[in-house]
C-alpha positions, 0 to 999 in steps of 0.5 A: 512790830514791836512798839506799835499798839495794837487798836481796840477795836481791832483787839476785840474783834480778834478778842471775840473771834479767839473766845468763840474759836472762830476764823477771822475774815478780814482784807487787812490782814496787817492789823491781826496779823500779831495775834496769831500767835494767841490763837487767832486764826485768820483767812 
C-alpha cells in the first residue's frame, strides 16, 4: 500500500527474521506482507 508506513516494531521484527534467514510465524500477515519482496520469508 503505497503511502502507508510500515511500523517500527513491525520492521524490526521483519528486520531480524530477514538477517537470521528465518521464517516469520505471524497471524496478521497484512502487516509484513510488503516486505516480502526484501527477502522475508512468511508462514
Amino acid at each position: 500500500e503505497e503511502g502507508r508506513l510500515i511500523e517500527d516494531a513491525d520492521l524490526l521484527i521483519a528486520a531480524t527474521a530477514i538477517s537470521k534467514n528465518l521464517v516469520l510465524w505471524t497471524e496478521n500477515r497484512k502487516h509484513f506482507e510488503r516486505l516480502t519482496n526484501y527477502g522475508l520469508k512468511l508462514l
